[in-house]
N, C-alpha and C positions, 0 to 999 in steps of 0.2 A: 639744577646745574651743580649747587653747592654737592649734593648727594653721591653725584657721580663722579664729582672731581675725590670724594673718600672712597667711595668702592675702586677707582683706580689706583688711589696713593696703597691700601690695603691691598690690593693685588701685588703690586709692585713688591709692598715690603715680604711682602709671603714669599716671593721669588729670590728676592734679595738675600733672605732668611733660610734657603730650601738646603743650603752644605750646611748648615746647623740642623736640620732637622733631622735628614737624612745622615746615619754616621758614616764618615769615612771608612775606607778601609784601615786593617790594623796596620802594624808595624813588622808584621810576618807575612810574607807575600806564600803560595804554596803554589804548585803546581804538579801533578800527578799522570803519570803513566800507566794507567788496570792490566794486571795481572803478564800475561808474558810477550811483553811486545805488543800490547794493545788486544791480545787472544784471551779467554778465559774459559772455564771451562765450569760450569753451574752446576752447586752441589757440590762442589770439589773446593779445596784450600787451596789457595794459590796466593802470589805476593801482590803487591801494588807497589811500584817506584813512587817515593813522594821527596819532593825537591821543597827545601826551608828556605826562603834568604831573610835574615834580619835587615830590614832596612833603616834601624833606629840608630842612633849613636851612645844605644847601653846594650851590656850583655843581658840576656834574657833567658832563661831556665826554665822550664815547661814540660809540657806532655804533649806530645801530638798524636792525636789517634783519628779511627775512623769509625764511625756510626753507620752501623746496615739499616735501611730501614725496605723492606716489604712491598708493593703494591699491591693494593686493596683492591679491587672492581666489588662493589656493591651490586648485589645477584637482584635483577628483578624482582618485585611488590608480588607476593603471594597471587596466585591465579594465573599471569602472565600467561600469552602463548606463546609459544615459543619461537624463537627468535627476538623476542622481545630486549629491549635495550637495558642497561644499567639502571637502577634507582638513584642514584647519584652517580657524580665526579671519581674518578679515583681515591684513595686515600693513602699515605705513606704512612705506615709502622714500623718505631724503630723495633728491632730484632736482637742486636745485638751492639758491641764496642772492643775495638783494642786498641791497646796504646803503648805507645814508648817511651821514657825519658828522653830528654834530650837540650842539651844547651849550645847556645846560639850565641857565641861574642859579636859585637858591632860590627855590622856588616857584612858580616861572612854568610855562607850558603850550605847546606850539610843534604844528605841524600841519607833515607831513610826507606830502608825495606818492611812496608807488616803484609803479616799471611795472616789469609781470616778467608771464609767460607764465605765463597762467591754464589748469589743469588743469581736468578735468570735479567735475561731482557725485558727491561723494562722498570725493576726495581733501581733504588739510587743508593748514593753512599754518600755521605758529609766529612769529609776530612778538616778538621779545624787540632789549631792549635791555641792549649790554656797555659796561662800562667797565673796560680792560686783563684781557679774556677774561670780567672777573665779571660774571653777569644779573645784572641793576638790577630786570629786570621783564621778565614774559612774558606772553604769551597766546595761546590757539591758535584758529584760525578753520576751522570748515568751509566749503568751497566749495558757495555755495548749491543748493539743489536744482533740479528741473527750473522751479521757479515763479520760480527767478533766472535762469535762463540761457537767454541769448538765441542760436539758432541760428544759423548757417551752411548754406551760402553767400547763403540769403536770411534777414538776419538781421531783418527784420522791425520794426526800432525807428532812429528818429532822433534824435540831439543836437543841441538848439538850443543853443545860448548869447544869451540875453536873454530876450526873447519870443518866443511862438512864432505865426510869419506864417501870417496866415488863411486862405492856399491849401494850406499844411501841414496845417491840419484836414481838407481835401475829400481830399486820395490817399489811392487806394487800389493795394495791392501784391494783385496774383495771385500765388497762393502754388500751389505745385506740385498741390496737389489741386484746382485752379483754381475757387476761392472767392476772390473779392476782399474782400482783410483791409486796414482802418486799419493803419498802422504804429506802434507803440509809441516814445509822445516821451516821450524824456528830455531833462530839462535838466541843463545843465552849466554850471562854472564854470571861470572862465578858468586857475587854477591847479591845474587836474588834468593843464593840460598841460606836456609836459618844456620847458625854456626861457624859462618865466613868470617874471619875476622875483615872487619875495614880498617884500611888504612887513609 
C-alpha cells in the first residue's frame, strides 16, 4: 500500500511539474499569411505576411526569419517491387533562411514582408524570431496544398492592385487541355512588394 500511495504522490508531482518542463511560449507571439493571399506558386519567389506582437513589458530587438526546410520521402530498400512503400517516415531538411531586423517596443505589433523561394506541397517552413540566438517565438507553416498552389508555366491567376478592371472579368486563358479557364484574381497590396516603403 505504502508503495502505491508513492507511485501516485510521484505521478501527481510529475503533473504538477509538467509547465516547468514543457517551456512556454515566448514573449513574441507570430502569426503568418504564405505567399499572396494564402496562393503560392512553387519554385517561384514570392513574400509571406508575418505579424510580430511583443507581449512583454520590454522592448525587444531581434531578427525574425524563416527556415525552408525540404520533404524527404525515403525511396524504398534496394530490390523493392514496385509500388512498394517508403523505407521510412518522412524527413525535413533545412534548405535554406532569410531574415530581417527588426524591433519590437512593449506591446506593440509590427507586420513584416520576406520573399524567399517557395517549395511545393508538402514541405514546411519555421518562422521564429531571435534575439542574440535566443527564440522569442516560433512557428511552423506548412506549404499549402494543391488547393493553394497556383501552377506553372500557365499560372492561371492575376494580381490586381486596387480594383479589378472590368475587362479583367471577360478573359479567358486556354489552358493546355484547351478548355478556356477565367484566371484566378488576386488582390494585392502595395506592401507585399520588396521597396515599398511602410509606414
Amino acid at each position: 500500500m505504502r508503495r502505491w500511495s508513492t507511485a501516485v504522490l510521484a505521478v501527481v508531482m510529475l503533473f504538477c511539474f509538467l509547465p516547468a518542463v514543457f517551456a512556454a511560449p515566448g514573449p513574441v507571439k507570430i502569426s503568418v499569411v504564405p505567399g499572396w493571399q494564402g496562393q503560392v506558386v512553387p519554385g517561384s519567389t514570392g513574400p509571406a505576411v508575418v505579424t510580430l506582437k511583443n507581449t512583454s513589458r520590454q522592448d525587444i530587438s531581434g531578427v525574425v526569419e524563416v527556415i525552408n526546410y525540404y520533404r524527404h520521402v525515403p525511396p524504398p530498400p534496394p530490390g523493392s517491387p514496385p509500388g512498394a512503400k517508403p523505407s521510412g517516415p518522412p524527413v525535413f531538411i533545412p534548405a535554406s533562411a532569410f531574415g530581417e531586423k527588426v524591433s519590437l517596443p512593449a506591446g506593440a505589433e509590427k507586420r513584416v514582408v520576406l520573399w524567399f523561394p517557395w517549395h511545393g506541397p508538402g514541405d514546411k517552413m519555421i518562422f521564429r524570431f531571435l534575439e542574440d540566438q535566443k527564440v522569442l517565438g516560433s512557428v511552423e507553416v506548412k506549404v499549402p496544398g494543391t488547393a493553394g498552389v497556383i501552377h506553372g508555366p500557365m499560372a492561371g491567376a492575376v494580381g490586381v492592385l486596387g480594383q479589378v478592371p472590368p475587362a479583367l472579368e471577360k478573359v479567358r486563358l486556354t489552358t493546355p487541355d484547351g478548355v478556356p479557364r477565367a484566371p484566378r484574381i488576386i488582390s494585392l497590396s502595395a506592401d507585399l512588394f520588396p521597396g515599398v516603403v511602410k509606414t
